[in-house]
N, C-alpha and C positions, 0 to 999 in steps of 0.2 A: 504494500500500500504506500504511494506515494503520500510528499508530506502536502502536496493540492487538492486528495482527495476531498477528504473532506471539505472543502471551498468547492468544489464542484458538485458536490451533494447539496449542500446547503445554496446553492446557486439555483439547482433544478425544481430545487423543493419549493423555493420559492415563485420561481415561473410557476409550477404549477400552482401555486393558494391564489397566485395573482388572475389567474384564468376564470373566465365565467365559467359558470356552470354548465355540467351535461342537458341536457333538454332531454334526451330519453336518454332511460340506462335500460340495455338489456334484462329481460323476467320481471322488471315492472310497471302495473298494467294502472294508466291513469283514470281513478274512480273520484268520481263527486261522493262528497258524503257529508252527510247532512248534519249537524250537530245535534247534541240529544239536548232534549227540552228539560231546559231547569227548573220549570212549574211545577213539574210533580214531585219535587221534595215535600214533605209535612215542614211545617214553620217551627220553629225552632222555641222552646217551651221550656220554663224551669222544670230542672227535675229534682227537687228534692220533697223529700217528704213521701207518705204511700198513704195514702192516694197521693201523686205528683202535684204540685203546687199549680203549674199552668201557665204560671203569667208571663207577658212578653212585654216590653222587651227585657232579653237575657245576653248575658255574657257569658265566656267562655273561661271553665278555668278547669285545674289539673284534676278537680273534684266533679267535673260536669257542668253543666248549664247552668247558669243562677240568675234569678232577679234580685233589683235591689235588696228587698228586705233579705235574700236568702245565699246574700255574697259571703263569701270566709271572712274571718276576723282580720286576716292579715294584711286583708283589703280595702278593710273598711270605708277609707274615706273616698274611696275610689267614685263611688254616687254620689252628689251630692243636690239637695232640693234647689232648684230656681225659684 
Protein backbone atom coordinates (compact mmCIF):
# COMPACT_ATOMS: atom_id res chain seq x y z
CA UNK A 1 0.00 0.00 0.00
CA UNK A 2 1.25 3.14 -1.14
CA UNK A 3 1.65 6.14 1.36
CA UNK A 4 -1.30 8.06 -1.57
CA UNK A 5 -3.50 5.40 -0.91
CA UNK A 6 -5.39 6.52 1.38
CA UNK A 7 -5.78 10.24 -0.25
CA UNK A 8 -7.05 8.47 -3.06
CA UNK A 9 -9.76 6.70 -1.12
CA UNK A 10 -10.73 9.55 0.68
CA UNK A 11 -10.75 11.59 -2.78
CA UNK A 12 -13.22 8.90 -4.25
CA UNK A 13 -15.28 8.71 -1.24
CA UNK A 14 -15.93 11.98 -1.42
CA UNK A 15 -16.92 12.24 -5.21
CA UNK A 16 -19.00 9.87 -4.49
CA UNK A 17 -21.22 11.73 -1.20
CA UNK A 18 -20.88 14.73 -3.50
CA UNK A 19 -23.04 12.85 -6.22
CA UNK A 20 -26.83 13.05 -6.60
CA UNK A 21 -28.66 10.52 -5.96
CA UNK A 22 -29.70 7.18 -7.66
CA UNK A 23 -33.24 7.71 -9.17
CA UNK A 24 -33.89 3.99 -9.35
CA UNK A 25 -31.93 1.33 -7.53
CA UNK A 26 -32.32 -2.05 -8.65
CA UNK A 27 -35.33 -4.63 -6.50
CA UNK A 28 -36.88 -1.44 -5.50
CA UNK A 29 -40.23 -1.01 -6.53
CA UNK A 30 -41.71 2.62 -6.01
CA UNK A 31 -45.12 2.54 -3.87
CA UNK A 32 -47.22 5.43 -2.70
CA UNK A 33 -48.25 4.87 0.76
CA UNK A 34 -50.57 6.49 2.53
CA UNK A 35 -49.83 7.41 6.08
CA UNK A 36 -51.93 5.93 8.91
CA UNK A 37 -54.51 8.05 10.52
CA UNK A 38 -53.74 9.46 13.87
CA UNK A 39 -57.41 9.97 14.93
CA UNK A 40 -57.98 6.76 16.07
CA UNK A 41 -55.75 6.83 19.13
CA UNK A 42 -58.04 7.18 22.46
CA UNK A 43 -57.08 10.66 24.11
CA UNK A 44 -54.84 10.53 26.60
CA UNK A 45 -56.46 10.30 30.33
CA UNK A 46 -55.16 10.38 33.89
CA UNK A 47 -54.41 7.01 35.03
CA UNK A 48 -54.30 6.98 38.46
CA UNK A 49 -56.42 5.80 40.97
CA UNK A 50 -59.19 2.32 40.14
CA UNK A 51 -61.46 3.40 38.81
CA UNK A 52 -58.86 5.65 36.76
CA UNK A 53 -59.22 9.27 37.43
CA UNK A 54 -60.04 10.50 33.67
CA UNK A 55 -59.27 13.92 33.51
CA UNK A 56 -57.47 15.72 30.72
CA UNK A 57 -55.59 17.42 30.22
CA UNK A 58 -52.50 15.19 31.40
CA UNK A 59 -48.80 14.99 31.43
CA UNK A 60 -46.50 12.46 31.17
CA UNK A 61 -44.23 11.00 33.79
CA UNK A 62 -42.03 7.85 34.65
CA UNK A 63 -45.24 6.86 36.86
CA UNK A 64 -48.00 7.24 33.84
CA UNK A 65 -50.26 9.83 32.88
CA UNK A 66 -51.26 12.49 35.50
CA UNK A 67 -53.52 15.41 35.98
CA UNK A 68 -52.86 18.20 37.89
CA UNK A 69 -54.26 17.22 41.10
CA UNK A 70 -52.66 13.62 40.58
CA UNK A 71 -48.99 14.86 39.55
CA UNK A 72 -45.97 13.26 41.86
CA UNK A 73 -44.79 15.36 44.69
CA UNK A 74 -41.59 15.98 43.20
CA UNK A 75 -43.20 18.00 40.67
CA UNK A 76 -45.31 19.61 42.39
CA UNK A 77 -45.05 23.09 41.26
CA UNK A 78 -44.94 22.05 37.93
CA UNK A 79 -49.14 23.31 37.42
CA UNK A 80 -49.75 26.05 38.42
CA UNK A 81 -53.45 28.19 38.77
CA UNK A 82 -53.98 31.37 36.34
Amino acid sequence: MSARAPEVRLTRTRRLLDAPPVKHVPGQLAVEVEPPLVEDAPPRVCQHGNPRCGAVPVRPYPCGLRCEEHQPARTRPYFRAA
